[in-house]
N, C-alpha and C positions, 0 to 999 in steps of 0.2 A: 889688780891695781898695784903699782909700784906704792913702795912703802910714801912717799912722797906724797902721793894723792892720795892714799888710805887717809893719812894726817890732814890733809884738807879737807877732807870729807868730814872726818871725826871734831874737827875745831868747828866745826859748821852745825851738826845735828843738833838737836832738839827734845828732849824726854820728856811726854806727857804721859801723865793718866789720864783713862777714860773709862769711865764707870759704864757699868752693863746698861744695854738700850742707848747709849747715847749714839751719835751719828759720827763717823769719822767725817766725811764727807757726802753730798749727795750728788745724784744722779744730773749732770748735765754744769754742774760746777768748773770752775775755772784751776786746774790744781800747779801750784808755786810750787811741791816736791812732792817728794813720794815718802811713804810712810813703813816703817821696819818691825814687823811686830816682834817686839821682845818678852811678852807673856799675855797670855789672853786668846782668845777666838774673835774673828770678825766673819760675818757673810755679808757677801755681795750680791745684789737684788740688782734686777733690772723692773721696772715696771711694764706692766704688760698689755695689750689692750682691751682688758677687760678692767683696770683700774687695778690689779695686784700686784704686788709685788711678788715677783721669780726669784729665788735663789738663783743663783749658776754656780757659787763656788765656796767653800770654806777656807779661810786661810787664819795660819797659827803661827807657834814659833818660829820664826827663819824666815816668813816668805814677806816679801815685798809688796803693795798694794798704791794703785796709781802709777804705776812705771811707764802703762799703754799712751795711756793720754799723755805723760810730761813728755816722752821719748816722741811721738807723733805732733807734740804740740795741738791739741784737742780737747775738746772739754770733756770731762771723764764720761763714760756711759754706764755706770754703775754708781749703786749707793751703795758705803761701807757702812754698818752698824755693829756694835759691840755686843758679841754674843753674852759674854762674860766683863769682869772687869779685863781691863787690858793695862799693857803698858809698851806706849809705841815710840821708836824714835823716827822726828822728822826730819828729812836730809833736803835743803833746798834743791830746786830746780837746775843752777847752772853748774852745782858742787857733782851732777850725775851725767847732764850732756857734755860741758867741758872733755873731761876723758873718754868718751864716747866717741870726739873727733880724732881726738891725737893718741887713744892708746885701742888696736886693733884684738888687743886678746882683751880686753874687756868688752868691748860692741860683740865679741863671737859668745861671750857667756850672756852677755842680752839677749842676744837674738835666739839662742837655743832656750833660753828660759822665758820668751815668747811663742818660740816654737812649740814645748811641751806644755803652753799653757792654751793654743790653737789645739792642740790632740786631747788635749783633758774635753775640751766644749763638744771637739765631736764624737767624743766616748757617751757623753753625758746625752747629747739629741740621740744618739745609737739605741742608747737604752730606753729613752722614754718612746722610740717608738717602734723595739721590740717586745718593751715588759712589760706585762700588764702593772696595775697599782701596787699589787699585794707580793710580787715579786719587787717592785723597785725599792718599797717599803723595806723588806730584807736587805736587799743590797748596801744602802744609807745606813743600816743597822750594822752592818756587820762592817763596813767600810769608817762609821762611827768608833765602833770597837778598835778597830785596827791601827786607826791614828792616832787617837787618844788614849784608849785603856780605859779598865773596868778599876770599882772598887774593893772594897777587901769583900763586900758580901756580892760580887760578880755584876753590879752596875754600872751601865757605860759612865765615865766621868764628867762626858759632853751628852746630855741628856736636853735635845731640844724641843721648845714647845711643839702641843700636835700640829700648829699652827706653820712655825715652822718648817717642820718633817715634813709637812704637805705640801709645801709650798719650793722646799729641796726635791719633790718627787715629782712635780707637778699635775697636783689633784685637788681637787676641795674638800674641804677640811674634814666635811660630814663622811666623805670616802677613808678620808685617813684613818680616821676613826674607827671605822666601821672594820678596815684590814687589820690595823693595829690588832683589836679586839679576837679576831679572826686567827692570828698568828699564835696570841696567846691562847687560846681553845685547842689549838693544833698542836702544844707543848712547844714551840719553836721558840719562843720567848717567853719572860716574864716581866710582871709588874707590879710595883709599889710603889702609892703614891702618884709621885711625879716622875721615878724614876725606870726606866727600864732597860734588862739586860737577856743576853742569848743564852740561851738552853743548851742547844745543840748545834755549834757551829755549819758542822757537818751537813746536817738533815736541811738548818737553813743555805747553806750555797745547793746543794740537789736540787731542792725547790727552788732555788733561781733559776738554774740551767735546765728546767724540767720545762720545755715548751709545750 
């Protein structure tokens, strides 16, 4: 964006907090703009028809959420909910299509960050139906690690419920559980608490690639 529309964009946003569990928006809602995460976790659940709610995606600092629906003009198809506390900025709806008609290198960084968010969904069905549970399980785990980071005694810092994990994996819960448990047995992970972190990096990606 030219410095011109940066500033109309920036005169326009919105800074809220939203405390963990709350709803950014829900699934099938009408969205006025899109939302800027600037600290926190949100996942996006689709419902499914069995009545649960699917993860499909984590998003953190930097990334955008609601962009699909304002840009298509659509009602969202995803619920945002706040993993953690959050703190998001909201940018109305015309402050993001406005330059979207009349400035062409900003529509080409839309669409490619549509694009890699089309390649992330089919990375995501790829794996749930080459990897079995307890390999997707790893993967979430180690893919957890890699975005967020661990604590000073080696636990992920984004430590999500089994509920959750299982439901970013797409399994029932008493499965997740069950692998969960499984991995720790195998030395590949550990656990305290609520909290759990990886052993053995290494040993865990083998055992994902291990068909």
């Amino acid at each position: 964006m030219s410095k011109e529309e940066l500033k109309h964009v920036s005169n326009a946003k919105i800074t809220k907090k939203i405390k963990k569990g709350d709803i950014i928006f829900e699934e099938g809602e009408r969205l006025n703009g899109v939302f800027c995460i600037r600290a926190g976790v949100s996942k996006l659940s689709k419902l499914s028809s069995n009545g649960k709610d699917q993860i499909v995606k984590l998003a953190a600092k930097g990334d955008v959420i609601g962009q699909r629906s304002v840009i298509a003009d659509e009602n969202v198809d995803l619920k945002a909910t706040a993993v953690n506390d959050m703190e998001v900025c909201f940018i109305p709806k015309d402050r993001i299509v406005t330059p979207l008609k009349s400035n062409p290198k900003f529509t080409m960084e839309v669409l490619k960050t549509l694009a890699s968010d089309i390649k992330d969904s089919n990375d995501v069905i790829l794996s749930l139906s080459q990897k079995n549970v307890k390999q997707r399980i790893a993967q979430a785990l180690l893919y957890l690690e890699e975005h967020y980071g661990v604590d000073d005694d080696g636990f992920l810092k984004l430590n999500l419920t089994r509920e959750d994990l299982a439901s970013l994996v797409g399994t029932a819960l008493e499965s997740c559980i069950r692998n969960v448990s499984a991995l720790k047995k195998e030395g590949l992970i550990k656990i305290s608490g609520k909290r759990t972190g990886i052993v053995d990096n290494a040993a865990l990606e083998r055992f994902i690639e291990d068909f």
